[in-house]
C-alpha positions as CSV (number, residue, x, y, z in Angstrom):
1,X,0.0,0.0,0.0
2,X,1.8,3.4,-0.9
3,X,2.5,6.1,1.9
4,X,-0.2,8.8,1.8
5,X,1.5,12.1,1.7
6,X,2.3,13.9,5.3
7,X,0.1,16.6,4.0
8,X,-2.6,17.0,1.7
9,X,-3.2,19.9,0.7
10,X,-6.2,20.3,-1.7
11,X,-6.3,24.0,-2.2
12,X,-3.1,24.1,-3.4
13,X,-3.8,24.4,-6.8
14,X,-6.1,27.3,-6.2
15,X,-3.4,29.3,-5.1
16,X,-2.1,31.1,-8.0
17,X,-5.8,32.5,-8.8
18,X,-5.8,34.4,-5.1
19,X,-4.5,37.7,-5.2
20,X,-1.1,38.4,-4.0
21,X,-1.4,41.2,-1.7
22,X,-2.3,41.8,1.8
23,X,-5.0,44.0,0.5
24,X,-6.8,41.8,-2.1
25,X,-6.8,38.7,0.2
26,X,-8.6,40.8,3.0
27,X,-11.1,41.8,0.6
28,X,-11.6,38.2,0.0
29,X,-11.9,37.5,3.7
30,X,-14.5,40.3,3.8
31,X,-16.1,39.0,0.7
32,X,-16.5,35.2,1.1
33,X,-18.7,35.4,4.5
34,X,-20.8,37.9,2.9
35,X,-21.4,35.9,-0.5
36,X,-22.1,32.8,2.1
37,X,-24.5,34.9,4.1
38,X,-26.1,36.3,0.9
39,X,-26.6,32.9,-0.5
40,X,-27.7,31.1,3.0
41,X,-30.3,34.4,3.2
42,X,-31.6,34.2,0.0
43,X,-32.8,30.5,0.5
44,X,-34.3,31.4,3.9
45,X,-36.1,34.0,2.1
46,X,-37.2,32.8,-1.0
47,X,-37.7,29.3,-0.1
48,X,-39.8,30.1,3.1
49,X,-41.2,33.2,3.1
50,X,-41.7,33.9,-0.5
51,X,-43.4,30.4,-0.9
52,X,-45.6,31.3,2.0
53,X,-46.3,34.8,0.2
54,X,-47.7,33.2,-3.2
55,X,-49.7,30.4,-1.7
56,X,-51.7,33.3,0.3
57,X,-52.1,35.7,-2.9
58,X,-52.4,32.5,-4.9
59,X,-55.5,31.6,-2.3
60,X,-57.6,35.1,-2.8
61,X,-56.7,34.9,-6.4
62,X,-58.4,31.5,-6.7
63,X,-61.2,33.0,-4.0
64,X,-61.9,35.9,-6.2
65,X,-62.2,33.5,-8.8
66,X,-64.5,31.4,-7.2
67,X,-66.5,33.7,-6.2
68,X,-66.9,35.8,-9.7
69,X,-68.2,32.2,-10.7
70,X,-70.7,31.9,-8.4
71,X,-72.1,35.3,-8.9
72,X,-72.3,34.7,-12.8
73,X,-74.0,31.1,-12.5
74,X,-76.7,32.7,-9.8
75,X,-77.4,36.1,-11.8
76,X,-78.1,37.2,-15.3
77,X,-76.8,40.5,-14.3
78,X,-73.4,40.3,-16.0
79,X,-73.2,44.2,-16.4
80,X,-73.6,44.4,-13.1
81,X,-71.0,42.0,-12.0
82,X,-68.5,42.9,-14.0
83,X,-68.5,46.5,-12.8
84,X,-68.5,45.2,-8.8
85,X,-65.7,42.2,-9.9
86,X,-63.8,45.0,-11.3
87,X,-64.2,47.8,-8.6
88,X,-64.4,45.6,-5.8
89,X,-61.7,42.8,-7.1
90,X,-59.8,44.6,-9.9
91,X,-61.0,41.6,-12.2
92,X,-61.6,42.5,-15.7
93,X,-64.6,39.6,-17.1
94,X,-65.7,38.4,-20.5
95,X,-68.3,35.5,-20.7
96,X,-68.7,33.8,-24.2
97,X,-71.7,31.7,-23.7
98,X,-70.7,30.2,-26.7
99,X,-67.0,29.8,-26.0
100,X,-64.6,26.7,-26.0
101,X,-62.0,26.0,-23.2
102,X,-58.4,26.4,-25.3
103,X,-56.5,23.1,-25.5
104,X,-53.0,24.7,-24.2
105,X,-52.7,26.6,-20.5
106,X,-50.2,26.6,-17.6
107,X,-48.0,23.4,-17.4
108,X,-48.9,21.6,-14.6
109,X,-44.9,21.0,-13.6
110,X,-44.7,24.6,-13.7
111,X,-43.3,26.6,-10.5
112,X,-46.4,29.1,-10.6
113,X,-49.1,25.7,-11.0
114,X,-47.5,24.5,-7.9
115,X,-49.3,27.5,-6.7
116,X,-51.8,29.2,-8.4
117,X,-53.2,25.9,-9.9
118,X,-53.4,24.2,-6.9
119,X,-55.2,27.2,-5.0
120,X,-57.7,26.9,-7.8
121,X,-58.3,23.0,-8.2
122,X,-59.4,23.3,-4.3
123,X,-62.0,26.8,-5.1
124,X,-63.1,25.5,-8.2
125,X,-65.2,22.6,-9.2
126,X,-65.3,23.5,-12.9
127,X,-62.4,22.9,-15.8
128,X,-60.1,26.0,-16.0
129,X,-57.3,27.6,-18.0
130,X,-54.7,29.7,-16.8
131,X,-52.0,31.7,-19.4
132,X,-49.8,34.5,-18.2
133,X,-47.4,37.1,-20.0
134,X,-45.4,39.9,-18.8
135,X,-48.2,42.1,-17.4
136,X,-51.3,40.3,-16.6
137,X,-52.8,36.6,-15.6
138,X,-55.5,35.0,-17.9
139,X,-57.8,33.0,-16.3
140,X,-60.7,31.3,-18.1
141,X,-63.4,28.9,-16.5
142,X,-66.1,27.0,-18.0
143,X,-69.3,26.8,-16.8
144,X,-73.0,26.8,-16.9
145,X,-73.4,30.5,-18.8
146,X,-70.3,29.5,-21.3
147,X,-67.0,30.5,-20.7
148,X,-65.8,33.2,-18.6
149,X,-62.8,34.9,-19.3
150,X,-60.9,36.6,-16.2
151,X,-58.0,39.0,-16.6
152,X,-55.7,40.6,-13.3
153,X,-52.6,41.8,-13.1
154,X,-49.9,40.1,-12.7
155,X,-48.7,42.3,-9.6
156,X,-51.6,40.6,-7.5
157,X,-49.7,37.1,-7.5
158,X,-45.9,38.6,-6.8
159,X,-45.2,40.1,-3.3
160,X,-43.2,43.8,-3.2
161,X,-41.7,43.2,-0.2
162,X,-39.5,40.3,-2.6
163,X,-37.7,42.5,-4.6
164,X,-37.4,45.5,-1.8
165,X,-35.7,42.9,0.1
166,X,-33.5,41.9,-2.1
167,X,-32.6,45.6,-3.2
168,X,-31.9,46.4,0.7
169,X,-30.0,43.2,1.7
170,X,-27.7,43.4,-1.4
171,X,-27.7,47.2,-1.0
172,X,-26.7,46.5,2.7
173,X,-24.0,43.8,2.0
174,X,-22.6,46.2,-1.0
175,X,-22.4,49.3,1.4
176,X,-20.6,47.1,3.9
177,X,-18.5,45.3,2.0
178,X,-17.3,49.4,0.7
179,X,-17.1,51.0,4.1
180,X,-14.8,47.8,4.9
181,X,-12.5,48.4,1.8
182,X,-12.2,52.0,2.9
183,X,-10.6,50.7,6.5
184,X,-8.6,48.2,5.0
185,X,-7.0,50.0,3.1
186,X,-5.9,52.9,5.9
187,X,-5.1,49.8,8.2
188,X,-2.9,48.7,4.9
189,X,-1.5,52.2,4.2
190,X,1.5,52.0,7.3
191,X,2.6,48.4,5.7
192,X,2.7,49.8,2.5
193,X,5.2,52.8,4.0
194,X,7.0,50.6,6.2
195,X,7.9,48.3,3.1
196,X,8.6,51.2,1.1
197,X,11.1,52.2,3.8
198,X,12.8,49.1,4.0
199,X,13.1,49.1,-0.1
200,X,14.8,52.4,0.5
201,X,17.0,51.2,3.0
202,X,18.5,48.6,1.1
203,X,19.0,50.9,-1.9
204,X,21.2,53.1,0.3
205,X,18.8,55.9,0.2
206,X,18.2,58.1,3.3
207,X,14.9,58.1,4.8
208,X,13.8,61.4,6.5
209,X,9.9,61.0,6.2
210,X,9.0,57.6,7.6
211,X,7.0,57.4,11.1
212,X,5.7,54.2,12.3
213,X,1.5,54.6,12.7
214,X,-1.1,52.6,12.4
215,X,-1.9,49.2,14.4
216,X,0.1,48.4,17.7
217,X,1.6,45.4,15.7
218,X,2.1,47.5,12.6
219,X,3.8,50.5,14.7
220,X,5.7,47.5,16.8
221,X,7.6,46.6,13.4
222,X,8.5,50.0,12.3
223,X,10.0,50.7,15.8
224,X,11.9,47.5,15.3
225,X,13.3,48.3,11.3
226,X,14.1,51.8,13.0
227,X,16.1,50.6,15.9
228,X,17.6,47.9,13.2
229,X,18.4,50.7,10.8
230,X,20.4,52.8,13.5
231,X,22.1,50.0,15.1
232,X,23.4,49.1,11.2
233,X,24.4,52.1,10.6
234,X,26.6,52.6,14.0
235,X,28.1,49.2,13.0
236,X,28.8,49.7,9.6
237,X,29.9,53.7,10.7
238,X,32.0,52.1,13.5
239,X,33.8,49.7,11.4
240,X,34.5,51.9,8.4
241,X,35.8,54.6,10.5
242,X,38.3,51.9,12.4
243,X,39.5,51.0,8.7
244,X,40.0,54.3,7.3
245,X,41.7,55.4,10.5
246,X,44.2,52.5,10.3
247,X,44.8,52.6,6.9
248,X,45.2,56.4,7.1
249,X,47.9,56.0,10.0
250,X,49.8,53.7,8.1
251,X,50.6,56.0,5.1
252,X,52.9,58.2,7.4
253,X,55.5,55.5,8.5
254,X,54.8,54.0,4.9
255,X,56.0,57.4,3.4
256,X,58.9,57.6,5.6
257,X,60.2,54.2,4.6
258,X,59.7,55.2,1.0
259,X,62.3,58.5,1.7
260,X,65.0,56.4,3.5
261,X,64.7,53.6,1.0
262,X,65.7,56.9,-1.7
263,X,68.5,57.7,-0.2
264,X,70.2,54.7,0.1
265,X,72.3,53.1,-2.6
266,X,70.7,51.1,-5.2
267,X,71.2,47.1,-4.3
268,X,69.3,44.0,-4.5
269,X,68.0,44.3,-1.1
270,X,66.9,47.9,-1.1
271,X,64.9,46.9,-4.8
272,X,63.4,44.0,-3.4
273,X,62.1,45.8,0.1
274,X,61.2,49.2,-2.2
275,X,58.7,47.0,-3.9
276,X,57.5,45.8,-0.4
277,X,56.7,48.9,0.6
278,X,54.9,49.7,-2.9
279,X,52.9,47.1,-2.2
280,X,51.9,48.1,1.1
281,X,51.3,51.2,0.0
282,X,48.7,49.8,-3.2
283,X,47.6,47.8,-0.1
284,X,46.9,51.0,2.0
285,X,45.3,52.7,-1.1
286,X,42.7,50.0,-1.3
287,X,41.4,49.7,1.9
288,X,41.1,53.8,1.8
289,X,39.0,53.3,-1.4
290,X,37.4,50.6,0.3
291,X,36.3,52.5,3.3
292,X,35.0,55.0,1.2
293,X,33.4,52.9,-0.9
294,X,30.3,52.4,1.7
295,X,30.5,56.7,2.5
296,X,27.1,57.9,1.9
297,X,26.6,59.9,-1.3
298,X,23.3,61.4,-2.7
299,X,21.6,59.5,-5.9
300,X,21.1,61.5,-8.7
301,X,20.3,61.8,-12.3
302,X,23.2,60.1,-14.6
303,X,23.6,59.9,-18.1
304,X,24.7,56.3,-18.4
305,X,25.5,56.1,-22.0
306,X,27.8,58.8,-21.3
307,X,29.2,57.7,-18.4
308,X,30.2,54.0,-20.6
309,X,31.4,55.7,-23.3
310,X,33.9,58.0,-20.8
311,X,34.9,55.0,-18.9
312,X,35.6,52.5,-22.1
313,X,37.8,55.5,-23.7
314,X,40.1,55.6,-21.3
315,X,40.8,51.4,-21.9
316,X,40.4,51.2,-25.2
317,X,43.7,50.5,-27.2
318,X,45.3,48.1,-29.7
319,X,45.5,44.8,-27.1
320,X,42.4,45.6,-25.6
321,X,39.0,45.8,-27.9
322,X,35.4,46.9,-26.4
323,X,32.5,46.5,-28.5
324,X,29.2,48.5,-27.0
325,X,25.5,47.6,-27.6
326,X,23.5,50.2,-25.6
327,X,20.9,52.9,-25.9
328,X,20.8,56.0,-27.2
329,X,20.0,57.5,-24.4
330,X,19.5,56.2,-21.0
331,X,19.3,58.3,-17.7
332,X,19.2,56.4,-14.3
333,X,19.6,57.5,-11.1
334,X,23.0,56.4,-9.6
335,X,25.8,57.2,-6.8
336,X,27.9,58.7,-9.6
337,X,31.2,58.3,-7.9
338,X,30.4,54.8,-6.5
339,X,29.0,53.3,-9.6
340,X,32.3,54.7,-11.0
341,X,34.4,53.1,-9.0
342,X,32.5,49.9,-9.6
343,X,32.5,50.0,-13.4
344,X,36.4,50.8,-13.5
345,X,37.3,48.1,-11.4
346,X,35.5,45.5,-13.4
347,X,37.4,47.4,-16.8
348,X,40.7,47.0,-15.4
349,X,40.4,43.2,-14.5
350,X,39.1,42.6,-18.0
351,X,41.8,44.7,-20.1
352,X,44.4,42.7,-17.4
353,X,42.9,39.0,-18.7
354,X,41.2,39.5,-21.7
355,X,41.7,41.1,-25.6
356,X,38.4,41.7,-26.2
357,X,35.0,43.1,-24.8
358,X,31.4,43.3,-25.2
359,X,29.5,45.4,-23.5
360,X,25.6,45.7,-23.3
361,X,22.7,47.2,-22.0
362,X,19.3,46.5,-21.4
363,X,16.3,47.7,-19.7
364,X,13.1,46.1,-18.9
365,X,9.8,47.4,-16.8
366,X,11.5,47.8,-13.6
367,X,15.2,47.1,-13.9
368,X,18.4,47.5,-16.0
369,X,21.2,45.6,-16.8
370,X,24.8,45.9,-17.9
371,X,26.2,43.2,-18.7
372,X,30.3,42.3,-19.8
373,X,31.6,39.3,-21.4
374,X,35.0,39.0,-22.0
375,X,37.0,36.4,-24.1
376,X,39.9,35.4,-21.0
377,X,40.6,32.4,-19.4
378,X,37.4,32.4,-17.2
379,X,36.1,31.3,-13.3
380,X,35.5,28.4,-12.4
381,X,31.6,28.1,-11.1
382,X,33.2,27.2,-7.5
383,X,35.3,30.6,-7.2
384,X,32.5,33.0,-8.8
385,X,31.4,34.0,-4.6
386,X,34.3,33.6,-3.5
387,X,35.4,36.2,-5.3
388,X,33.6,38.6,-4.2
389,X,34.6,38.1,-0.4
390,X,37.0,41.0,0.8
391,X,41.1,40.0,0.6
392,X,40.6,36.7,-1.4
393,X,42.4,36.3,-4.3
394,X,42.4,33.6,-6.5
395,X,45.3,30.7,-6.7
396,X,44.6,30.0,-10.3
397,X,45.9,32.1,-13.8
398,X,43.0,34.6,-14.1
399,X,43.5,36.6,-10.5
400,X,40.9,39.5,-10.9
401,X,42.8,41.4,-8.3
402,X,46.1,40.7,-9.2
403,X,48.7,43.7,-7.6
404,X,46.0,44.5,-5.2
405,X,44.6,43.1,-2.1
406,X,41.4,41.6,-3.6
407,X,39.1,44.6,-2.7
408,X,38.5,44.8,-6.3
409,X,35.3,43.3,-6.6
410,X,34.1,43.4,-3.3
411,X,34.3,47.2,-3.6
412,X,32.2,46.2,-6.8
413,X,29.7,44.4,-5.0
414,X,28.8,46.8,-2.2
415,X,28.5,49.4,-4.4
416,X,25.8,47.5,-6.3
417,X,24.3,46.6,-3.2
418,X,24.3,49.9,-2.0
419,X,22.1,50.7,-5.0
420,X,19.7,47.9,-4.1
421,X,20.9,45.4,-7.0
422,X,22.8,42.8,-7.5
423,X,26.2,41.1,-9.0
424,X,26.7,38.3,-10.5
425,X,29.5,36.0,-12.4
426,X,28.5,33.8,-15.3
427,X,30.2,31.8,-18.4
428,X,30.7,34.2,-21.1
429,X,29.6,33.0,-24.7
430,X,33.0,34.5,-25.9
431,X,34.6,32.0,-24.1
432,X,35.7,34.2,-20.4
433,X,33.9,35.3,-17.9
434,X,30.0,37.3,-18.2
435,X,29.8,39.9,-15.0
436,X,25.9,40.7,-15.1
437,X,24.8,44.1,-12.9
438,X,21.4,44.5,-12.3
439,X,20.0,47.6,-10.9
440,X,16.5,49.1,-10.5
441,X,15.0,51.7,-12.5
């Protein structure tokens, strides 16, 4: 016997045909009980009370009926009775003494026989036809005098308290079901900012407007991203400020090695610890630039295209090719200097490993991407996150911070981030390595 399933599920595949936001699945909350109650009501209704409603009209009907009869079998008056059958009774008469019963009349499986016809098989002891359009009930009885033809309105069989009911409890339902919507969506409204705030946060913007309001619970978790958001910043403030300090201290002795190493005669030893302190110095330099890497900056307007074609300029030459498939014109909003920095890192490590390169933009709805394949030896899928970690370098051929400390790319990779995107390493169709940067509109 197979091994039913831990959990089953059957609304499952219902899911996708909800709506996805907080809003939209209240409303169905707010919706489905009324529906229910509307439907549950509506049975109540017109299965009791409106069946209770036509067998009494359908009883005076049949009555008046009756008693029209009687009149016109016991008096040759019919002048007379029809003016008191249509004052008294609002019946409208015709007797053809001569007249035939017609072969066609209300189906006896009919809803309205169930009704009307039975009311009338108990008051009447003659044969009778009933027919009924839009406006009025025909009604014709044989009997001694001929046939007697009986019109009334159809109004007399249908209740008016039916339809006002319906009107009111589906005007009722509709007016709640709005004033609902209307508090739903202020109770909605501090989710929405506090959401909106933490999308800014990530992006690296500042946030000056946002005050936690609303429900306890709601104002509860925009305390909490507040106190989150200062205690990141103190940390991140904290340990950029210990780096920059360090790194800043260390130029001075660094500087006065450099001096004493200038004055002293030219040797093997003094070459070899020259270069040393060069690269302690390049070492130095990068963790300045990487401390000020995460410094705020305002976000404004930049012409990208320009921006590419500035940057790839200044690398173009005869060993190193750069091919560009971008717009015309694009303007985002960037941290100019950071996104920079970011860009010229990534163009150095691919003029260092590579001859040629193709770069390429493209925009969507919401986002943008730039996107650079190069034709060099490549990453292996293993190293592409490790790369990105501050101070690793790799042991292979292609080192992407080669001379440097391997901040390159992780000075790359917070200045995305900063923006609210993301970086990424993939194979390259020309053989190297494809960096992908993707960054909101």
């Amino acid at each position: 016997m197979p091994k039913l399933k831990r959990y089953f599920r059957p609304w499952r595949p219902f899911k996708r045909f909800l709506p996805k936001s907080l809003f939209g699945r209240t409303l169905i909350i707010l919706v489905t009980p009324l529906i229910c109650m509307q439907v549950v009501l509506g049975y109540i209704f017109f299965d009791r009370h409106t069946e209770t409603i036509l067998r009494l009209l359908s009883d005076t009907i049949a009555g008046d009926i009756a008693l029209v009869v009687h009149w016109v079998e016991r008096d040759d008056d019919f002048k007379r009775i029809h003016a008191l059958a249509q004052q008294n009774l609002s019946l409208h008469l015709v007797l053809e003494p001569n007249g035939k019963m017609p072969k066609t009349g209300l189906h006896r499986n009919s809803w309205l026989y169930q009704f009307l016809g039975e009311a009338l098989d108990q008051k009447l002891q003659s044969p009778y036809y009933v027919r009924m359009d839009n406006n009025f009930i025909y009604i014709s009885v044989l009997n001694s005098k001929g046939l007697l033809k009986v019109t009334l309105s159809r109004k007399r069989l249908f209740s008016r308290t039916t339809p006002l009911v319906f009107i009111w409890t589906t005007g009722s339902a509709i007016l709640l079901f709005l004033v609902a919507s209307l508090f739903m969506r202020n109770q909605i409204r501090p989710i929405r900012r506090l959401a909106q705030a933490a999308e800014s946060f990530g992006k690296g913007d500042e946030i000056v407007s946002f005050k936690p309001e609303g429900a306890t619970e709601v104002r509860q978790a925009g305390f909490a991203f507040q106190m989150m958001r200062d205690r990141l910043r103190r940390q991140l403030a904290d340990r950029l400020e210990m780096l920059a300090g360090v790194s800043h201290d260390l130029r001075t002795p660094l500087t006065r090695m450099k001096l004493q190493l200038a004055l002293m005669p030219e040797n093997l030893d003094q070459q070899a610890l020259s270069q040393d302190v060069q690269i302690m110095k390049q070492m130095v330099e990068g963790f300045l630039t990487y401390a000020r890497g995460a410094g705020e900056e305002e976000i404004k307007q930049v012409d990208l295209v320009g921006l590419i074609n500035e940057l790839t300029q200044q690398f173009k030459d005869e060993s190193f090719q750069v091919a560009l498939e971008i717009p015309a014109d694009l303007v985002v909003s960037l941290k100019s200097g950071l996104f920079t920095r970011c860009l010229t890192n990534l163009l150095e490590n691919a003029k260092k490993y590579s001859h040629t390169l193709h770069l390429q933009v493209q925009t969507s709805q919401h986002y943008w991407q730039l996107i650079m394949d190069d034709d060099g030896p490549g990453i292996s899928p293993q190293e592409r996150e490790n790369v990105f970690r501050p101070f690793y370098r790799l042991d292979s051929a292609r080192n992407l911070d080669q001379g440097g400390v391997g901040l390159g790319l992780s000075i790359a990779r917070d200045a995305i981030r900063s923006h609210g995107g993301q970086i990424y390493l993939r194979s390259s169709p020309l053989g190297g390595t494809r960096v992908v940067i993707q960054l909101p509109l």
